[in-house]
C-alpha positions in Angstrom: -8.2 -4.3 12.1 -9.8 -7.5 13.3 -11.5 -9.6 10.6 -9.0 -8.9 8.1 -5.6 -10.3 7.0 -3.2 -8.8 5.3 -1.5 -10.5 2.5 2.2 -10.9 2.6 2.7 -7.9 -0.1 0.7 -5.8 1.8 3.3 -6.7 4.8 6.2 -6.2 2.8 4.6 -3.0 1.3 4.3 -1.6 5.1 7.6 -2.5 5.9 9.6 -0.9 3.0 7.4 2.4 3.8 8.7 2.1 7.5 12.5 1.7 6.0 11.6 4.9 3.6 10.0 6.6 6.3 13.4 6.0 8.3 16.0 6.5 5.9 14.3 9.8 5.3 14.6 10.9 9.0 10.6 11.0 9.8 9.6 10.6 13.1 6.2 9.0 11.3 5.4 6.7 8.5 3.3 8.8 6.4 0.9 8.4 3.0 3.7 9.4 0.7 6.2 6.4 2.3 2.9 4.0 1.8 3.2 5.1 -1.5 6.8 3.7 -1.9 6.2 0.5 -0.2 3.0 0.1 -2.5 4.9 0.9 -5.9 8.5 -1.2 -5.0 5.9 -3.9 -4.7 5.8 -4.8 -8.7 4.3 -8.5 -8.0 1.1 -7.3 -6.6 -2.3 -6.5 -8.1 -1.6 -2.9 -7.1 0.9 -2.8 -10.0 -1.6 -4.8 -12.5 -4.0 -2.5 -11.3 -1.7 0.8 -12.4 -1.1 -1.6 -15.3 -4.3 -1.9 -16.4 -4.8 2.4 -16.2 -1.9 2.8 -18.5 0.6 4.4 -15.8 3.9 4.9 -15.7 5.1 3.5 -12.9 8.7 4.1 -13.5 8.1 7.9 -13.4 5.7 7.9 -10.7 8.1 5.9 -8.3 10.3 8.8 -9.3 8.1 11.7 -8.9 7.6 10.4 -5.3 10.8 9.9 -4.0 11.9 13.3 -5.7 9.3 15.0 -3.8 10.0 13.5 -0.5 11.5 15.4 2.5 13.7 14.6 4.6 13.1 14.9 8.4 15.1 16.1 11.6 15.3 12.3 13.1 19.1 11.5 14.0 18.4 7.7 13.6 17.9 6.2 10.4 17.9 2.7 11.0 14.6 1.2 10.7 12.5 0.8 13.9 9.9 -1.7 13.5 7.9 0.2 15.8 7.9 3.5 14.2 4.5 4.8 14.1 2.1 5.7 11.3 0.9 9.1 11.4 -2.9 9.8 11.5 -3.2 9.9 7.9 -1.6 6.9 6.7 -3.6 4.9 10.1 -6.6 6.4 8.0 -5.7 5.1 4.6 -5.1 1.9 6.0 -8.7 2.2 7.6 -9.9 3.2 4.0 -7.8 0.0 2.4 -10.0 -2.1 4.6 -12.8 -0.4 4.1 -12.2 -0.9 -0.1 -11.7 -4.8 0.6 -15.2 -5.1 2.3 -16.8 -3.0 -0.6 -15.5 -5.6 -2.9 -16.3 -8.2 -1.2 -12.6 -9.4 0.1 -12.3 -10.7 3.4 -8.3 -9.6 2.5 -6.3 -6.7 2.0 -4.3 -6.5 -0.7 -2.0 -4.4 -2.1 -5.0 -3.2 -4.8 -6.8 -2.1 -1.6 -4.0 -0.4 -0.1 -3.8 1.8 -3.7 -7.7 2.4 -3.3 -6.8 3.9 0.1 -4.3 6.1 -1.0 -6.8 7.6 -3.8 -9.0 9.4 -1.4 -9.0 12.9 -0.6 -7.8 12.8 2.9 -4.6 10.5 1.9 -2.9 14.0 0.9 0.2 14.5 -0.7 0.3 10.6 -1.6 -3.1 11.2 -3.5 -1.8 14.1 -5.8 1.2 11.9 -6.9 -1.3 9.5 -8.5 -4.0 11.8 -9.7 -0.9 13.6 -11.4 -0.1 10.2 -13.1 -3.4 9.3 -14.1 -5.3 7.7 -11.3 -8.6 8.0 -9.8 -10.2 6.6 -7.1 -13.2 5.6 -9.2 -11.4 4.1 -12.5 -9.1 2.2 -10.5 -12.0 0.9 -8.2 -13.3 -0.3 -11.7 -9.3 -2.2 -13.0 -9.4 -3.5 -9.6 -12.7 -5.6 -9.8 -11.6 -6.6 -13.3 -7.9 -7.4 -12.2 -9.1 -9.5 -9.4 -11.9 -11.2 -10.9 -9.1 -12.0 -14.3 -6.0 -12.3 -11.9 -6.2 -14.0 -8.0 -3.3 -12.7 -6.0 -0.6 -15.6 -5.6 0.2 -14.4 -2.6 -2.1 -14.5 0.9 -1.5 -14.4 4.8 -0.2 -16.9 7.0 -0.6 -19.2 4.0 -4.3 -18.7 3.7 -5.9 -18.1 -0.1 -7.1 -14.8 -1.3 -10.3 -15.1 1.3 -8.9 -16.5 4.2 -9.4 -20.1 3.6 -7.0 -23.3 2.6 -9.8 -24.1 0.4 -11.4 -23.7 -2.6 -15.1 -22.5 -2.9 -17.3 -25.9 -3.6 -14.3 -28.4 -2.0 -16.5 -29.2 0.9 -19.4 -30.8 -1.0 -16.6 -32.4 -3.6 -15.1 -34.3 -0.6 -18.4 -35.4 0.6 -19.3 -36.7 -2.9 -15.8 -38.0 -3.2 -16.4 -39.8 0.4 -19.8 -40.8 -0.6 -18.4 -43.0 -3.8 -16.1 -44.7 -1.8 -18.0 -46.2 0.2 -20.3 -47.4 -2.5 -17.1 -48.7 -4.5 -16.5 -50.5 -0.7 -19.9 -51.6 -0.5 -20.0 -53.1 -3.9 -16.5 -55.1 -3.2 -18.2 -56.4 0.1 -21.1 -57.5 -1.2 -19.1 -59.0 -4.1 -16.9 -60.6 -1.8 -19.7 -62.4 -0.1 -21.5 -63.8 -3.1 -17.9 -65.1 -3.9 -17.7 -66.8 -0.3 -21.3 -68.0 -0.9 -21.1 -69.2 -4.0 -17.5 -71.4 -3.5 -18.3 -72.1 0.5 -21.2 -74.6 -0.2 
């Protein structure tokens, strides 16, 4: 999804639904093991996000994985290429598609949980809409969680929009630069009155 970074939850997220996916013996990542990733990530706005609606995590972690089936996949080690199915590559398309209606050049864990509220993100969807969420209330937490809360976390070291720096730290170094070579100016030209003054 080119433009867009993922932060590091979001990564780990991904890859704890691929071990889920496995260790349940699915040929495919799915919604439902999105789900898991998304909710054993408890450091993420996701979970301030389900915070901030009053849910129960606890008992929706444990709704999922009571619901979850298990596959006919002999292997259940964790293959780092096994695939998404066409849902869950569509919720990650909605995740992104969440960031850029908020403005995020990001996606976070909060967008990822956006994702999974639409209708098309079936069975993951009915998990959440049984534990109180809705795509449109939790569109609502997540502006105010992000706007009270920046994530900590970002890719490849980047901050929560893809820069190392802070909005306005261009034009602070430029004023910064700017007085320092007035203070240097001012010790020059102090310096030569000094040799004027004593050199006659």
């Amino acid at each position: 999804m080119p433009g867009y970074n993922f932060t590091d939850r979001v990564r780990k997220a991904l890859r704890v639904a691929r071990e889920r996916a496995a260790g349940l013996q699915q040929e495919h990542v799915g919604p439902e093991h999105l789900l898991m990733g998304l909710l054993e990530e408890s450091g993420g706005l996701a979970a301030a996000v389900l915070d901030e609606l009053a849910v129960d995590r606890a008992r929706l972690i444990e709704a999922v994985r009571g619901s979850a089936t298990v596959g006919t996949r002999a292997d259940r080690t964790w293959p780092a290429d096994l695939p998404y199915s066409a849902t869950a590559k569509r919720v990650l398309e909605l995740a992104v598609t969440e960031a850029e209606a908020l403005g995020h050049s990001y996606v976070g864990t909060e967008h990822l949980l956006l994702g999974l509220l639409h209708r098309d993100a079936i069975p993951a969807v009915t998990h959440l809409e049984q534990g109180g969420v809705r795509l449109d209330a939790a569109r609502e937490a997540c502006r105010r969680v992000t706007r009270a809360r920046p994530d900590p976390t970002s890719p490849s070291g980047m901050g929560r929009h893809g820069s190392t720096s802070h909005p306005g730290s261009s034009s602070a170094g430029r004023v910064a630069l700017v007085l320092s070579a007035a203070a240097l100016l001012i010790a020059l030209l102090a310096l030569v009155l000094v040799v004027a003054r004593f050199g006659r």
